[in-house]
Each structure stands twice: as structure tokens, then as C-alpha cells.
C-alpha positions, 0 to 999 in steps of 0.5 A: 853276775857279769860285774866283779863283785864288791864283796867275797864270802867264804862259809856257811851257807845252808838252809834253816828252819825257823820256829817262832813259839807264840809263849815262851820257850818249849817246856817237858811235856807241854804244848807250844803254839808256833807263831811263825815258821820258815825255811829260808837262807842261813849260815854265817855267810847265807845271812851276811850275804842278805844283809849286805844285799840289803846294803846296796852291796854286791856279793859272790859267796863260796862254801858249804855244798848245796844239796837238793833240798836246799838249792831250790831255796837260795837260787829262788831267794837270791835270784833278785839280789845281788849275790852271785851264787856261781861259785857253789858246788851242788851235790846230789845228797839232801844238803846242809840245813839246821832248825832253830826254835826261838822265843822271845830272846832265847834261841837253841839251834839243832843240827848235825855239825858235829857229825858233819865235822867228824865224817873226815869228808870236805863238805865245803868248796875251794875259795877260787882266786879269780872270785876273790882278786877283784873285791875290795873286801872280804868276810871269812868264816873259821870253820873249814880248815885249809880252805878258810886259810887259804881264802886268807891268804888270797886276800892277804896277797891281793891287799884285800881287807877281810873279817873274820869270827870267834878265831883266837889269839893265836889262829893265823885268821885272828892275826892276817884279819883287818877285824875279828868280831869275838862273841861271848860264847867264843869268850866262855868256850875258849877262855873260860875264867878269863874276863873279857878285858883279859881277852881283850888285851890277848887279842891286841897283842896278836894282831895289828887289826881291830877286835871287837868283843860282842856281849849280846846286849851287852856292853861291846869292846873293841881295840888294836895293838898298842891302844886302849880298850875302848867301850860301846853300848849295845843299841836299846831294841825291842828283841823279836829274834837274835836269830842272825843277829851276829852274822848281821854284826858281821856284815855290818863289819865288811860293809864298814871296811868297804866303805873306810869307815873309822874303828868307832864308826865301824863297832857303831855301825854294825851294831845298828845293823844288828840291833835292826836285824833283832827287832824283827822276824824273820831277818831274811825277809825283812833285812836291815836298809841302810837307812833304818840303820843311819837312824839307829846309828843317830840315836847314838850320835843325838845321845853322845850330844845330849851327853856333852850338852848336859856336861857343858851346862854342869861346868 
């Protein structure tokens, strides 16, 4: 791209294998008919970056290297969108992919993370200020160490917004971040015993940012320092996948930031990305439009008034 993006993004970015089963999830020694199968961009990043392309936004992503089996896979798909992959470093080994099967809501992904993570290698870029300076906001993923604190700190310096995920209390992510999306597998991992009300409460204190707490289709929290928690219903969608559906609520976060939406307008318009994302399959091909999302998000608006007429016709 010749033009600064609007958008940064530092994380995962790989390619995934995805496996729609036809009936129901794989059993011990039974057959599973696959349904649909594709191998196509993923991670935290790979997937937000589709989604806020989708948007109408421009986007430069740094983070995993990308080896041969998987650079043939983002330069084909990315080649017409608006997401600058320049800023990537290539390697000669296979690279970094995952496969998850999925049947109806249920989802397991397989990898090699951990053994990734435990290598003592850095398989991951630099975040590059040149890269981060001139965008208006940001997306961070947690799980490289330095260099995930040291795109913060770019941000941070150039007065650049940034969100960010599942980072707790007391990381430095969760407090310099202007939203931290927590989900509840972060919830049951790092705060087990605790409610998510408990969490919540823990996370205002440590930040001047918003928090919002995802339950998959579950009632969503959210709130800052000082305020009350606030409470918002998941959108009621026919679920195809939740394959993406978190890194689409993520990107819906940045494009809220982007583009100065308030915190209730934020929570609401990021689950409408997600609620769109998980009505089909697969996300990466199909990604939500801003007016697929505006619709979801006036069932919510067309609800709240049918609510306070119903309400004025009581008194």
C-alpha cells in the first residue's frame, strides 16, 4: 500500500484448516462425513484484519513468521484487500497453521503452540514504528511477550488507541489499552472460582480503559473505573461456526475506536460483527459488511423501543 493505513495489527496470523462435519461432533471409532473443508487465513490478527477489510478499513499487520506453506495462502487472499502485508517476515520452514473441526456450536482446534512456545525461538516479528505512528488506532495480541509490549508502547507514545485480549489485571497490556475484550475461557483459566462480576470489578480498578467480558452467547459485561457494570445481551443468531467469532468481536472493537463510537455503541457493534461472523461458514470468505451489521445492530435499537413503549403503555 502507498497510503498509511488506518489500522495496525500485531499477532497471530497463520493458516488454518477448517473441517465442517455434516452430523454432529466426531465420536471414538465412528465415521464423520465432512461437510465443508478449507484452508484459508486465521489467527487473531489474520481474521480481524478480513473483518475490518470487510469494514471499509485499511489495515498493516506484523506478527507470526510466515513460512512456505502458508505465504501462498495470505499473499492470494489478501492480494485484493486492503491489508498490507509488507511488514511480514518469511521464513523458509513450512510455517505456523492450526486445523480446527467444528460442528454445529462446538469447535476444538489442534496445533502446535505449545511446543512452538516452549522452543525458546522468537517466531514472531518486530512491531516497527514507522508501521504503527500514522494509524488512528490499533489491535495487540498478548502472546509475544516484549515485542506484544513493545507495539503498546508505540501506541501508547504516539497517542494511538489500541485493544487488546484475555490480558489480566495486572498486565501492563490490560492497563495502557483503551479496550481489553476478556472472554470466558480467560475468566475459567486465570480466575477460576471467581464470577465474572468478581473479575469485572478487578479489571475497572486496574484500568482507566473499557472492559468488556464475553460469554459466548451469554449475557456480555462491560465497564470502566469508577462506573457501574453495565450488561448487554448477546444478538439471538442461527450459529453455523464460532470459528473467528472472538477475533470478529475484536475487530469490531477497533473499528468502534476508529471511528469514536460510545462504550454501549462499541459492546453493541461489535457483537453484531460477531453475531454475523457466526451465522456462516466459512467467516473468511463471507466476512461481515457494515450493513449486515447496522441491521443486526437495529434489532437491538427497534427492541430497546419496543421495550420502553410496552413500558409507557403499563404507567
Amino acid at each position: 500500500m502507498n497510503k498509511q493505513a488506518e489500522v495496525y495489527l500485531f499477532g497471530q496470523i497463520l493458516a488454518t484448516r477448517s473441517i465442517l462435519l455434516r452430523d454432529g461432533f466426531l465420536k471414538p471409532d465412528e465415521y464423520s462425513e465432512i461437510s465443508e473443508q478449507y484452508f484459508l487465513p486465521g489467527g487473531e490478527t489474520g481474521t480481524a484484519a478480513t473483518v475490518l477489510s470487510s469494514l471499509g478499513v485499511s489495515v498493516i499487520m506484523d506478527g507470526t513468521h510466515i513460512g512456505r506453506e502458508v505465504a501462498p495462502v495470505l499473499k492470494d487472499f489478501y492480494k485484493d484487500k486492503s491489508v498490507d502485508l509488507s511488514s511480514l517476515t518469511y521464513t523458509d520452514d513450512a510455517g505456523v497453521t492450526d486445523t480446527v473441526i467444528i460442528a454445529d456450536d462446538i469447535r476444538s482446534p489442534m496445533g502446535s503452540f505449545q511446543t512452538l512456545f516452549s522452543s525458546g525461538k522468537r517466531w514472531w516479528g518486530i512491531p516497527k514504528e514507522e508501521d504503527i505512528k500514522g494509524c488512528k488506532a490499533a489491535g495487540i495480541d498478548p502472546y509475544f511477550g516484549e515485542e506484544s509490549l513493545l507495539a503498546a508502547e508505540i501506541c501508547t507514545r504516539h497517542g494511538i488507541p489500541f485493544v487488546t485480549i484475555d490480558c489480566p489485571h495486572e498486565s501492563p497490556l490490560h492497563k495502557a489499552a483503551a479496550i481489553d475484550v476478556i472472554s470466558h475461557e480467560c475468566i475459567d483459566m486465570r480466575y477460576p472460582g471467581k464470577s465474572p462480576e468478581e473479575v469485572m470489578a478487578l479489571m475497572q480498578q486496574s484500568t482507566q480503559g473499557l472492559t468488556i467480558i464475553t460469554q459466548g452467547g451469554g449475557e456480555m459485561l462491560y465497564g470502566r473505573r469508577g462506573g457501574e457494570i453495565k450488561r448487554m445481551a448477546a444478538f439471538p443468531v442461527k450459529v453455523r461456526s464460532t470459528l473467528g467469532a472472538g477475533d470478529t468481536f475484536k475487530a469490531g472493537c477497533v473499528y468502534a475506536l476508529l471511528h469514536g463510537m460510545s462504550d454501549e455503541e462499541t459492546v453493541c457493534f461489535a457483537a453484531a460483527c460477531s453475531a454475523v461472523a457466526i451465522s456462516r461458514f466459512p467467516l473468511p470468505l463471507d466476512p461481515p459488511k457494515i450493513g449486515e451489521v447496522e441491521g443486526v445492530m437495529g434489532m437491538e435499537w427497534n427492541e430497546a423501543e419496543r421495550r420502553a413503549l410496552k413500558e409507557d403503555s403499563n404507567e
